[in-house]
C-alpha positions as MATLAB code, in Angstrom:
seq = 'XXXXXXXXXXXXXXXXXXXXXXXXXXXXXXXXXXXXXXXXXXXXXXXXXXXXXXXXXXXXXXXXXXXXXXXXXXXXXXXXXXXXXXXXXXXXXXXXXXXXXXXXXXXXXXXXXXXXXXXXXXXXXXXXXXXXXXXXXXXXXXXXXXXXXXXXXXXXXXXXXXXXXXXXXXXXXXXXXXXXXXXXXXXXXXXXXXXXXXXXXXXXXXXXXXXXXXXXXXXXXXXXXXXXXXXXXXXXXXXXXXXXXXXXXXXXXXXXXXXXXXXXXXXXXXXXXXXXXXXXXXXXXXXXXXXXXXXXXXXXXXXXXXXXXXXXXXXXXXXXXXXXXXXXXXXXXXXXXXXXXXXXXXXXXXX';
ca = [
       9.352  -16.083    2.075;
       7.043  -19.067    0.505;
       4.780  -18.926    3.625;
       4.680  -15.117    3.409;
       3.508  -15.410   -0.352;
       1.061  -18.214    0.251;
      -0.685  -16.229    2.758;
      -0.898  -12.574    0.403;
      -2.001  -14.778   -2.274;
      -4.818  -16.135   -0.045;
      -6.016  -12.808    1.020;
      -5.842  -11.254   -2.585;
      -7.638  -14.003   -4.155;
     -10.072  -13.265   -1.552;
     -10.766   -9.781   -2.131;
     -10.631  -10.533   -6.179;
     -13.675  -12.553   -5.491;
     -15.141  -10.232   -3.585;
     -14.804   -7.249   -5.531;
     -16.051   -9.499   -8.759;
     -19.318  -10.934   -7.275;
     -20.179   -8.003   -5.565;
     -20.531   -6.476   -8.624;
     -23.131   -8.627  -10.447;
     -26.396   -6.811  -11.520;
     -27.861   -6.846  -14.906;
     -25.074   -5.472  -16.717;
     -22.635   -7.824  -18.655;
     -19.982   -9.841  -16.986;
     -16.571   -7.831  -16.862;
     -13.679   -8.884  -18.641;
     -10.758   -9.864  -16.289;
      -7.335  -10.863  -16.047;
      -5.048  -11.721  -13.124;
      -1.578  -11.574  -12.267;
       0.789  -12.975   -9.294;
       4.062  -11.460  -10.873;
       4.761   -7.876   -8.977;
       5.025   -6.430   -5.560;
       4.811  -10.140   -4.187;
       0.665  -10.120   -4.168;
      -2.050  -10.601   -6.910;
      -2.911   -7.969   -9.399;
      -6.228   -8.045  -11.415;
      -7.781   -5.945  -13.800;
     -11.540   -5.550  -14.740;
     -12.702   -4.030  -17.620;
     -16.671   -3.013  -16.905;
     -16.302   -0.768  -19.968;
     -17.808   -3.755  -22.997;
     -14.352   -2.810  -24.607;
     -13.095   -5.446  -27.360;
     -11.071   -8.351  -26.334;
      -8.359   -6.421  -28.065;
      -8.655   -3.227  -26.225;
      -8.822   -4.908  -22.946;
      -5.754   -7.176  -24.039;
      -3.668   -3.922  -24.787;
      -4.871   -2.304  -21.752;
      -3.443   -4.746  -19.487;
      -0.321   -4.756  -21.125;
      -0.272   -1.212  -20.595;
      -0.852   -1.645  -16.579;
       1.324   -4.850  -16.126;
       4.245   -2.996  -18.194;
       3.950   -0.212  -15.159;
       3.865   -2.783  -12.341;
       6.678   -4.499  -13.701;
       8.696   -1.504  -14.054;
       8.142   -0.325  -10.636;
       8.275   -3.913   -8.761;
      11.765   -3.710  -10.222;
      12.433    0.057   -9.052;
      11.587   -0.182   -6.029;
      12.815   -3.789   -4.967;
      15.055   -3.533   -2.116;
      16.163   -7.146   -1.768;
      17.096   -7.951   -5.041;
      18.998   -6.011   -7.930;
      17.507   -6.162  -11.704;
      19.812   -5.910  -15.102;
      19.680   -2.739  -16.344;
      18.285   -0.636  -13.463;
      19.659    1.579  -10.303;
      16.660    0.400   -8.492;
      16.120    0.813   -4.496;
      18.468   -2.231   -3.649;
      21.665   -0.385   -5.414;
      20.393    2.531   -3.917;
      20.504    1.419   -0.314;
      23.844   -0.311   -0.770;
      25.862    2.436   -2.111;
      23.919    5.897   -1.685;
      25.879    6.173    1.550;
      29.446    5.869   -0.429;
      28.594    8.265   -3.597;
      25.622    9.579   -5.619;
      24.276    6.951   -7.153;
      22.365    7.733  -10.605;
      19.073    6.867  -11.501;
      15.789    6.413  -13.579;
      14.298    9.598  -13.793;
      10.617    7.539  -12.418;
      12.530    7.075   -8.912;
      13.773   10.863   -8.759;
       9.473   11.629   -9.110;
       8.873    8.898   -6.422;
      11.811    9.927   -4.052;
       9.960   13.842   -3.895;
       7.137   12.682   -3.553;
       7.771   10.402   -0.816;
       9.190   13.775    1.077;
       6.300   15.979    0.588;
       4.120   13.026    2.399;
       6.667   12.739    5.079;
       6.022   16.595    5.674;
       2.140   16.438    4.794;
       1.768   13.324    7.277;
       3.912   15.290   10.531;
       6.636   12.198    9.803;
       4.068    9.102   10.060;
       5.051    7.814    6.762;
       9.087    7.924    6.743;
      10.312    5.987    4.015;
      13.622    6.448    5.598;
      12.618    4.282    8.796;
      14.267    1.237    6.754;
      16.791    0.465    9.072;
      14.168   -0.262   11.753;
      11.579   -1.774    8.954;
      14.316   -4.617    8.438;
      14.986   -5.985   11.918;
      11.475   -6.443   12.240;
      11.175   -7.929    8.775;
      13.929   -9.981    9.483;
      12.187  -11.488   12.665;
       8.931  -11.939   10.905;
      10.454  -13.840    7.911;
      12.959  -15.860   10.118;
       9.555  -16.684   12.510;
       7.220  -17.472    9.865;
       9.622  -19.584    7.781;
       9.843  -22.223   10.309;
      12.740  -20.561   12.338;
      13.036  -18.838   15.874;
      10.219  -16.729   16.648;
      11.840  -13.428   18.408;
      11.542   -9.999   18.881;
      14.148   -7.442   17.424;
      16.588   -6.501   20.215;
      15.580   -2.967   22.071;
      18.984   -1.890   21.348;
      19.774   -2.450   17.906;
      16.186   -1.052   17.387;
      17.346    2.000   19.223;
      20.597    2.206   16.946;
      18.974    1.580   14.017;
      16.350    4.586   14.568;
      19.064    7.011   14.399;
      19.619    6.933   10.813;
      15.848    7.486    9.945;
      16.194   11.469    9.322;
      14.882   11.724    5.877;
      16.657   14.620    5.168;
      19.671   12.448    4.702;
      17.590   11.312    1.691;
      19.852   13.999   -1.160;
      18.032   14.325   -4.691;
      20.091   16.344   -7.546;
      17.547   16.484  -10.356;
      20.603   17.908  -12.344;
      22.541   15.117  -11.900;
      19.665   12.750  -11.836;
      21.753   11.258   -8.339;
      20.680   10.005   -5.257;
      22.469   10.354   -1.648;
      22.646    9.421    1.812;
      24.845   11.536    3.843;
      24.327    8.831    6.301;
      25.547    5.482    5.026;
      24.067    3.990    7.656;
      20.158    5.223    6.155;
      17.987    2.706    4.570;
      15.027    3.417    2.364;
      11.909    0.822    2.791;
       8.707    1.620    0.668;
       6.330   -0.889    1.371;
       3.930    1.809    3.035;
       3.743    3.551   -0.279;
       5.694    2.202   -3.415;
       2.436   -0.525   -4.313;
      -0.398    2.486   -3.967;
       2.355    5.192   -6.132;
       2.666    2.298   -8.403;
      -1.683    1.559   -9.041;
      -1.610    5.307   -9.159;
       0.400    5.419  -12.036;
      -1.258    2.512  -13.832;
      -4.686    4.549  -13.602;
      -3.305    7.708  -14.754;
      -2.156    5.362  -18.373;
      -5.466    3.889  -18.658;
      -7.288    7.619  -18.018;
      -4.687    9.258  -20.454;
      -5.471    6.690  -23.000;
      -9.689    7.556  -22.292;
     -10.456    4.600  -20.320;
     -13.609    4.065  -17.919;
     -15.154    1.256  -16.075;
     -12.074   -0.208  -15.231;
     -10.979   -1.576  -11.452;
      -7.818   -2.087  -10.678;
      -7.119   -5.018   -7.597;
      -3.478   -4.633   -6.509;
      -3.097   -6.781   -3.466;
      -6.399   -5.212   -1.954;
      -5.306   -1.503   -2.977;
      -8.373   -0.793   -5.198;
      -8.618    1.628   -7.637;
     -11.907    2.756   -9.615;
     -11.575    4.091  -12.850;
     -14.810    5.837  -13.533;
     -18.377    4.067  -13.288;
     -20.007    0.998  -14.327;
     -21.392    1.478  -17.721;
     -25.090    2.051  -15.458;
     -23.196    4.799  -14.077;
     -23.585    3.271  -10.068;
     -20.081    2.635   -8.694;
     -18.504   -0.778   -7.210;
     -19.647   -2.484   -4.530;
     -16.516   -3.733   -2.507;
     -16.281   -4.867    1.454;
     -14.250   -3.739    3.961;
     -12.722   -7.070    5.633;
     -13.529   -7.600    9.343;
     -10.110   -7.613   11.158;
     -11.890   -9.835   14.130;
     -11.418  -13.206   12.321;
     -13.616  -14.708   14.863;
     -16.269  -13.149   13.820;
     -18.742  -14.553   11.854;
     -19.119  -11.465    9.642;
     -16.140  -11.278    6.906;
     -16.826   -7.218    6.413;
     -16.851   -4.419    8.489;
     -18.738   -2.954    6.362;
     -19.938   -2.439    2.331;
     -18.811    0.785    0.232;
     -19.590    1.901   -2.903;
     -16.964    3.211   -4.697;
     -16.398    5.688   -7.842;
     -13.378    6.906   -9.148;
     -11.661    6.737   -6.130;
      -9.233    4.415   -4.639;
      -9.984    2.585   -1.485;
      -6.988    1.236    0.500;
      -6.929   -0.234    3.757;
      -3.818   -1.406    6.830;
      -4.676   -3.597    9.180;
      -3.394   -6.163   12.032;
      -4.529   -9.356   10.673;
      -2.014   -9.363    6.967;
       1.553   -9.371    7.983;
       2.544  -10.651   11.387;
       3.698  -13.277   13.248;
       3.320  -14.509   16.751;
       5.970  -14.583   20.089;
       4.555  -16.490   23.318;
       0.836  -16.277   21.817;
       1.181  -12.610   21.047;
       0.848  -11.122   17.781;
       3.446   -8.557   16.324;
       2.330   -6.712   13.036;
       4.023   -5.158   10.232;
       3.017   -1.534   10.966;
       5.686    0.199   13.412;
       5.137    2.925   14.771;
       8.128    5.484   14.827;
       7.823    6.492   18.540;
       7.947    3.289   19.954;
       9.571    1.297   17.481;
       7.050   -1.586   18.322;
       4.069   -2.741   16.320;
       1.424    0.473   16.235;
      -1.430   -0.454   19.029;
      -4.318    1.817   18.097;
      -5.926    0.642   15.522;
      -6.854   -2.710   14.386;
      -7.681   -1.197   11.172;
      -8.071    1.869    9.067;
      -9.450    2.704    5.375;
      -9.055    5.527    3.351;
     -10.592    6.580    0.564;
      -9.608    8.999   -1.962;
      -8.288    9.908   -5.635;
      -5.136    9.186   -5.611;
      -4.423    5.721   -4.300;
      -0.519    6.608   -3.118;
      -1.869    9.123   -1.243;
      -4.077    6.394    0.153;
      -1.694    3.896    0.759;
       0.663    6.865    2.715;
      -2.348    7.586    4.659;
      -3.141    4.192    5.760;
       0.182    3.702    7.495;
       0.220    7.220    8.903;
      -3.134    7.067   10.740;
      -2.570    3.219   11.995;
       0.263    5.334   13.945;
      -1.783    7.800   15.257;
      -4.516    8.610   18.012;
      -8.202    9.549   16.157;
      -8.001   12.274   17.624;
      -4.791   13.472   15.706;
      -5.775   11.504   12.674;
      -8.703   13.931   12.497;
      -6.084   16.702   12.767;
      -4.259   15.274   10.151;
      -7.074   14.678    7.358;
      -8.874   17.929    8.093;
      -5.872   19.830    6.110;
      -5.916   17.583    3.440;
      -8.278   17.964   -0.332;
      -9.549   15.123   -1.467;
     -10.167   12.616    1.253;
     -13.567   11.346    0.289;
     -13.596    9.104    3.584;
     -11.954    7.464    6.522;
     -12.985    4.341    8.733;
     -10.835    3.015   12.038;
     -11.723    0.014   13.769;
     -10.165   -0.005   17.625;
      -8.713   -3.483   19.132;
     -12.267   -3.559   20.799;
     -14.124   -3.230   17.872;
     -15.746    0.212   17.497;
     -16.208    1.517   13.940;
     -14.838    5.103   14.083;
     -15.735    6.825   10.530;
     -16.267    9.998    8.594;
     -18.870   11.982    7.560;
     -18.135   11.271    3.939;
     -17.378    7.385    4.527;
     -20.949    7.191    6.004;
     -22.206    8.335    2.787;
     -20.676    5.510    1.291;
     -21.542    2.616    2.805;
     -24.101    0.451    1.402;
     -26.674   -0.926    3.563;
     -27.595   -4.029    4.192;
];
């Protein structure tokens, strides 16, 4: 996993820059503090909002309490003292009920209602399938055999993906699998849930002018004290390009998260293989190289993300146009056209 990490960390540190000299005018320099503790990537927080050192100290105690409780929660390699997270979850919810934090029970439901509102795209219940390719990538980029998963144990493996096996008893407080066989993987959703939640403590406590960098999830508390919003770029998945961004947004109170080719992968006889699957074909999605969404709610941006990566534009546009909130979309195809929104156009900072 070292390579894996070096390579997030990279990436994150990246976008941290970017977001923090993008935002330079003649308003004071933000306050900011960085993490590389949760969800495997690196978490800063800016405080635009010429709170005391004190205030801002507190307030990122506040968010890196929440990303350390739900790295732990939703961890499904590796069990934590004291906590029925994922990993205990996905070894014995097949046997018996197995009973847990209250905070997982809210996450679990949730998770189903954007399995419904997404037409399936975003199955947290496609573990099964999520692993042999993680598996593959890991063994691959750690030095070992680079492979592909075999078509058959992919096929096997898809047929304990119905999320409906996925039992909640809020009574009980329990979860379920009726088949043992299910495994749940969150990595299209847990990291945006968990910014989500780390917002709505900083807005409940009367925060503004805060940014939030999870691993490139960004999330926009507010304004800048000016009251113009954040200037942040949209990375250019064509790395041999001399242009690092697709494009420049500005962005207020929303959360802009984006899925693309170019993060997780690894490479088989000079092909690339990705980390986004798409549950038809079981094989790396092949219609996007990237895609952007920006809205409120950042796990409702993350979901997104993954669901339209898997999908044609055509449906994509389906999809969005029943949804509130969506302030705007952007997909970039393999051959580089820029396919965006009405509302993303409005957006995007010019040159």
């Amino acid at each position: 996993m070292k390579k894996t990490r070096i390579f997030s960390l990279v990436l994150c540190l990246a976008a941290a820059a970017m977001l923090l000299t993008s935002c330079k005018e003649r308003e004071s320099e933000p306050q900011v503090r960085s993490y590389f503790d949760w969800f495997d990537t690196f978490s800063t927080v800016y405080s635009y909002a010429n709170d005391s050192p004190e205030a801002f100290a507190a307030n990122c105690k506040g968010v890196a309490a929440i990303l350390e409780e739900y790295d732990k929660l939703f961890d499904i390699y590796d069990m934590h003292e004291g906590v029925n997270n994922l990993c205990v979850v996905n070894r014995t919810a097949g046997r018996e009920p197995v009973k847990v934090d209250p905070r997982l029970l809210d996450f679990l439901e949730y998770a189903k209602e954007l399995y419904t509102l997404t037409n399936g795209e975003m199955n947290i219940a496609m573990g099964a399938v999520l692993k042999l390719w993680h598996d593959c990538r890991t063994e691959a980029n750690d030095g070992g055999e680079k492979r592909l998963p075999d078509e058959a144990e992919l096929a096997e493996a898809a047929k304990h993906t119905d999320i409906n096996s996925i039992v909640i008893n809020r009574e009980e407080g329990t979860v379920y699998f009726t088949d043992p066989m299910l495994r749940i993987d969150v990595g299209a959703v847990g990291k945006g849930y968990t910014v989500e939640k780390a917002a709505e403590a900083l807005i409940a406590a009367g925060v503004d002018g805060y940014v939030l960098n999870v691993g490139g999830n960004v999330r926009c508390i507010g304004t800048r004290p000016s009251g113009k919003g954040w200037s942040t770029g949209i990375t250019n998945p064509d790395k041999e390009s001399g242009e690092p961004f697709v494009c420049r947004v500005e962005l207020k109170n929303v959360s802009c998260v984006t899925s693309g080719n170019y993060e997780r992968y690894y490479e088989v006889d000079g092909v690339r293989y990705h980390h986004v699957i798409d549950k038809d074909t079981l094989m790396p999605a092949e219609y996007f190289s990237l895609v952007t969404v920006i809205t409120e709610d950042s796990g409702l941006a993350d979901a997104l993300t993954t669901a339209l990566f898997c999908m044609s534009h055509e449906d994509g546009l389906r999809l969005i146009d029943g949804i509130d909130g969506i302030s705007g979309v952007l997909w970039v195809t393999a051959s580089g056209e820029r396919l965006t929104t009405p509302g993303f156009d409005k957006m995007i900072i010019e040159k």
